[in-house]
Residue, then its C-alpha position, 0 to 999 in steps of 0.5 A: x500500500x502507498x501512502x497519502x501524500x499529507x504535505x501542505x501544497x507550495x505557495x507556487x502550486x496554488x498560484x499556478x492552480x489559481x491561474x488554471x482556473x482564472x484561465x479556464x474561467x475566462x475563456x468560458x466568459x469568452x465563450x459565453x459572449x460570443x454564443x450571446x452576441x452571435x445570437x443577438x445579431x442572428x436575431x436582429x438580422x431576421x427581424x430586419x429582413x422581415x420587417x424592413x428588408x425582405x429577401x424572396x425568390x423570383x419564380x415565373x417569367x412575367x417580368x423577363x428581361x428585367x428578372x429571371x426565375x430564380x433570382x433571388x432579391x431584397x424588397x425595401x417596404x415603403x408607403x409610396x411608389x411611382x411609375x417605374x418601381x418595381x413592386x411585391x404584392x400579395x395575391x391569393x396567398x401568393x407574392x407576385x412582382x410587377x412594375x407600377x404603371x400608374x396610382x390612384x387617380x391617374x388615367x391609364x391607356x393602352x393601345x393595340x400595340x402596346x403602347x402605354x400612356x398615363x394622363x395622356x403621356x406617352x410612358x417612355x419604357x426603356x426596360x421592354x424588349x417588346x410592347x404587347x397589349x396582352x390579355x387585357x379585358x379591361x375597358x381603356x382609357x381606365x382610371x386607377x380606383x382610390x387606394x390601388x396601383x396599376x401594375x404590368x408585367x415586363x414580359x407584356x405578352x404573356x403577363x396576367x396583370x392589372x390589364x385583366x379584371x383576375x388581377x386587376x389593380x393592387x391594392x396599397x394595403x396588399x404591397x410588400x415593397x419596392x425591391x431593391x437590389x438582385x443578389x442573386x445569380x452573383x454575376x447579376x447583383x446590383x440594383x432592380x431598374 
């Protein structure tokens, strides 16, 4: 049988043990920071994507040349849209993106050849690579109703939009926002004309 060693332990073992243990404590207080403020941050970016900034996939064709399906994108919410911007809006449970055209009050006119015209001005289109009147079933010239935007594809010919009474105008309640910036396929990021 060995003995027990008795001995008190040296003045250098305990400060050595006492600096294991100092160590040993401060990194856990590291680690404990880091988990936290990684989750603070993982918490505050979801809350800013979902109230602020939504991000959402492109799926379909109707906005074509400008959006792609598949493109991924950041939405920028907002009370005020023009002519021009490109929105999110849901509709029948779905989000569906179509350019404004025109907003409440405002006097839209289309003719056989797809030219678009608002109170009587020419609407200069720069980002169609063909002009179409499309399935419209509306009776024209039609005024924009009180709280709604009219919206139309990019893709005119094959775009079910406010052109149609099955979508007809978007109301401002239903908008999701303006998007802002394509990021995704790498190789397209930058901001949505």
């Amino acid at each position: 049988m060995s003995a027990i060693d008795t001995s008190t332990p040296t003045v250098d073992a305990l400060e050595a043990e006492l600096g294991r243990e100092k160590h040993r404590s401060n990194i856990l207080a590291a680690l404990r920071s880091t988990v936290f403020s990684l989750i603070v941050v993982a918490a505050v970016a979801v809350i800013i994507a979902m109230l602020v900034l939504p991000i959402m996939q492109i799926t379909g064709t109707s906005m074509t040349d400008t959006l792609q399906d598949q493109d991924i994108v950041v939405t920028l919410r907002g009370s005020s849209y023009e002519t021009g911007d490109v929105i999110a809006f849901y509709f029948n449970n779905n989000i569906l993106v179509k350019r404004v055209i025109a907003t409440t009050g405002q006097w839209v006119d289309i003719t056989e050849d797809g030219t678009v015209y608002v109170d009587n001005v020419r609407l200069d289109e720069p980002y169609l690579n063909e002009k179409a009147l499309g399935d419209c079933n509306i009776t024209l010239p039609y005024q924009v109703p009180d709280g709604k935007i009219f919206v139309m594809g990019d893709h005119r010919s094959t775009s079910l939009d406010s052109r149609n009474t099955a979508l007809g105008c978007v109301s401002e309640d239903m908008v999701v926002g303006r998007l802002l910036l394509r990021v995704w396929p790498l190789n397209a990021i930058g901001t949505v004309q």
